[in-house]
C-alpha positions in Angstrom: 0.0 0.0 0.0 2.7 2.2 0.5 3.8 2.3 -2.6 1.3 3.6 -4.0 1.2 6.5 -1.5 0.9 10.0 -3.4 3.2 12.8 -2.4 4.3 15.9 -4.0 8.0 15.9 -3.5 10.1 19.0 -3.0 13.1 19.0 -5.8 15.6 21.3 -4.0 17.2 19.0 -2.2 19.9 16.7 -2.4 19.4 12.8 -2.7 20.6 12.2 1.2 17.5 14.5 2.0 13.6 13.5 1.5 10.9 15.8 1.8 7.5 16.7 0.5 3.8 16.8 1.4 1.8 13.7 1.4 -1.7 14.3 -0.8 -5.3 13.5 0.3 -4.8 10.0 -1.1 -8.6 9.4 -1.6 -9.3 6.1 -2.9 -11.6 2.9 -2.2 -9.4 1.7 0.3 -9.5 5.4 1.8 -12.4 7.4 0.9 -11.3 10.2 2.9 -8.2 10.3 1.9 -5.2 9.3 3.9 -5.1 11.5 7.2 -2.7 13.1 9.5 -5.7 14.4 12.3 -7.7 13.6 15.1 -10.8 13.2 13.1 -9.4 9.5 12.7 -9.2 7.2 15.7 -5.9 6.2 17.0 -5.8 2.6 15.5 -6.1 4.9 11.5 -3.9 7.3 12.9 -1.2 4.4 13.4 -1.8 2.9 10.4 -1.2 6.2 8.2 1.9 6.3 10.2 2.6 2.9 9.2 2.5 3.5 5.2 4.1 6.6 5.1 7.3 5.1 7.2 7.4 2.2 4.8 6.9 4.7 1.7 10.0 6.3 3.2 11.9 3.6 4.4 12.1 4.8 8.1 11.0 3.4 11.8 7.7 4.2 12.7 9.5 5.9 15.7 11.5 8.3 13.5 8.5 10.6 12.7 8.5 13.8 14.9 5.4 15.9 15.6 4.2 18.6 17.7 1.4 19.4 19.3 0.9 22.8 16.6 -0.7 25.6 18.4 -0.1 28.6 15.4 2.6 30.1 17.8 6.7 31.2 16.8 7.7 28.0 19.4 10.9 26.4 17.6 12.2 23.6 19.2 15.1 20.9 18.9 14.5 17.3 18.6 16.1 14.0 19.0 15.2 10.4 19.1 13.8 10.2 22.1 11.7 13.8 21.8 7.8 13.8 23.0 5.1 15.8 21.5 4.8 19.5 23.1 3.4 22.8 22.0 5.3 24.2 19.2 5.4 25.1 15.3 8.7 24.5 14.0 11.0 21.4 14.7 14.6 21.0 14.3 17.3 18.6 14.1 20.9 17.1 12.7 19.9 13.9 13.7 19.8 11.5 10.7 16.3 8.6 10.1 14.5 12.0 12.1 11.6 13.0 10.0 10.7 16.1 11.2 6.2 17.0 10.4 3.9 19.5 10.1 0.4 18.8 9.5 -1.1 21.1 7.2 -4.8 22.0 5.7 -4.1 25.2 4.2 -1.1 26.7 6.6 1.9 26.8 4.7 4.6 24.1 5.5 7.8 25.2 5.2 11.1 22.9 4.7 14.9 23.5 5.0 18.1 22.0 5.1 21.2 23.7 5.3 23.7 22.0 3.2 26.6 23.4 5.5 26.0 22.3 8.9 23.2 19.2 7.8 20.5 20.5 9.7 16.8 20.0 8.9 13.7 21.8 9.8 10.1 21.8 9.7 7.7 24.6 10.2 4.0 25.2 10.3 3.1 28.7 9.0 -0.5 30.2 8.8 -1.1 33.4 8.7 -0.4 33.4 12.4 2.7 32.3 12.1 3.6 34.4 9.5 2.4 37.4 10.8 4.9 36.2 14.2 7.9 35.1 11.7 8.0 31.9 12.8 10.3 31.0 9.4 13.2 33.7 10.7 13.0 32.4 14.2 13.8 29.2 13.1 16.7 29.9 11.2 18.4 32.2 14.2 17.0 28.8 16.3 19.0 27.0 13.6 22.5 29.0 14.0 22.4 28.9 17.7 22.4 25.1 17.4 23.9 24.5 14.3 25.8 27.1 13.3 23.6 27.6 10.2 24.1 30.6 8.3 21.1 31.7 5.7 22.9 31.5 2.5 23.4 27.8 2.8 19.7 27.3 3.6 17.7 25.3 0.9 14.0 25.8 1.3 10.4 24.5 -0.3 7.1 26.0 0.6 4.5 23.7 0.3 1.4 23.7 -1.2 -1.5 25.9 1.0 -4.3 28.3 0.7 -2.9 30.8 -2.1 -3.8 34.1 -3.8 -6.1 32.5 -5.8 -8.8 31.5 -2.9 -7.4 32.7 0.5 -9.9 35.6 1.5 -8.9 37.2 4.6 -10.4 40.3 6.2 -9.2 43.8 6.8 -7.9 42.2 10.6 -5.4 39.7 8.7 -4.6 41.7 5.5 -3.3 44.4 8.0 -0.4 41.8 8.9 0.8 42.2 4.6 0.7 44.8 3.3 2.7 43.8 0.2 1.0 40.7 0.1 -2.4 41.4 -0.3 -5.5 42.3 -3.1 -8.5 44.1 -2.2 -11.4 42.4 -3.8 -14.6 44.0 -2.4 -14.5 46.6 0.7 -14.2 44.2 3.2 -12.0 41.3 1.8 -8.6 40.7 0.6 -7.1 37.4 -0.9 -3.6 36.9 0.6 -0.5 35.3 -1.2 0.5 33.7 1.6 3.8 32.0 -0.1 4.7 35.3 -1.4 5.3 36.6 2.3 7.0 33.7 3.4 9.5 34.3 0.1 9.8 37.7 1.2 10.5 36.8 4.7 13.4 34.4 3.5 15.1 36.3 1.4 15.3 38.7 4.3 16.4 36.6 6.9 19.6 35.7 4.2 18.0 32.8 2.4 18.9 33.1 -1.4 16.1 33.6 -4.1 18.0 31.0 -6.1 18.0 28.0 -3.4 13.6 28.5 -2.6 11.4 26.2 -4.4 7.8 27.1 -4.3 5.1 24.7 -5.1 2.3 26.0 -6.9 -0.5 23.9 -5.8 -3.2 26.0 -3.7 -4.3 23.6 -1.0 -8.3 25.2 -1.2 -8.7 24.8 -4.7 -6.8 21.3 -5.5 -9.0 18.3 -4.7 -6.1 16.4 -4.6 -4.9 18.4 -0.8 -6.5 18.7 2.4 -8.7 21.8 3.5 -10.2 23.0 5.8 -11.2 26.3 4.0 -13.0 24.0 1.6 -14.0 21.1 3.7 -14.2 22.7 7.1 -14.9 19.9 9.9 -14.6 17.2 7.8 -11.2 18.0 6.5 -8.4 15.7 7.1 -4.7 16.6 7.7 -1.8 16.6 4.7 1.4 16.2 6.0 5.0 18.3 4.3 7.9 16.0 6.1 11.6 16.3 6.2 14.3 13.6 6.7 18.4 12.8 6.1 18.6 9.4 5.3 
């Protein structure tokens, strides 16, 4: 079953380094789609774990998440690393997948070739608006010694300029990053201010991929602007093998 698993992967990176963002995965099998959320019971929740280790050839044990609470929390993992409260994970440890569920929120990869460091990062507008993605990378020098220009990103796919109304309380967060379509709503690029926010925190325009899937208006992606209670949970992952 694993094989089968469908996953947009991020190119930027080198062979050692796997990431991406799993799709919805709906089939016959799963007519939901494969799910990363508490709207499945534990025993589904395992099992999605299950195919997506296999699909990457890692333990079960290796993939990392947090507890995401749409803060600027960055936090360093190992092996032995529980769940808490956060929105960005971090690590050099190798077989450590480092996730991010996402239904719209932007996930946000990185590796930085120099030190071989990894991180994951859940950014919604919240966490934009906090810099959660320039946090990281000072959390990322602190430990790691990582400095911005060898920084490799993706931005995954999530709500985009196409479908991601906001009103005048969000759109006051991006300025630069914003349309006006009627007199009280806005659609907001949100991958277009987390680009700008890289490339000034150091990263170079050259070394960001950007997928250009919107998350609300692919079928083939969880939502919950579309699907609202119902929607399941994609996840963008990150992991040295």
């Amino acid at each position: 079953m694993s094989l089968n698993l469908k996953i947009e992967k991020a190119k930027i990176f080198p062979s050692p380094v796997l990431a991406g963002i799993t799709k919805k995965n709906a089939s016959a099998h799963f007519p939901n789609g494969i799910s990363f959320h508490s709207i499945q019971n534990k025993k589904g929740q395992v099992a999605n774990i299950e195919i997506l280790s296999q699909a990457l050839g890692i333990s079960p044990d290796g993939l990392k998440f947090q507890n995401q609470t749409h803060s600027d929390i960055v936090r360093l993992v190992g092996k032995d690393s529980k769940i808490e409260n956060s929105d960005a994970l971090i690590s050099s440890e190798k077989a450590l997948c480092l996730c991010v569920k996402i239904a719209d929120c932007c996930g946000i990869l990185l590796y930085d070739k120099g030190s071989q460091a990894i991180a994951s990062i859940h950014s919604g507008w919240r966490g934009t608006a906090q810099n959660i993605t320039e946090k990281c990378i000072q959390k990322m020098a602190y430990h790691f010694d990582t400095r911005a220009e060898n920084l490799l990103a993706y931005i995954s796919p999530c709500g985009s300029a196409c479908c991601y109304e906001v009103g005048a309380d969000v759109a006051r967060f991006f300025p630069s990053s914003i349309k006006q379509i009627s007199e009280e709503k806005y659609l907001l690029d949100l991958k277009n201010e987390v680009k700008n926010q890289m490339l000034n925190a150091g990263i170079l325009e050259e070394n960001i991929e950007i997928s250009k899937d919107c998350t609300i208006c692919n079928p083939d992606y969880h939502s919950y602007r579309r699907d609202k209670e119902n929607s399941g949970r994609g996840l963008a992952f990150i992991v040295m093998i």
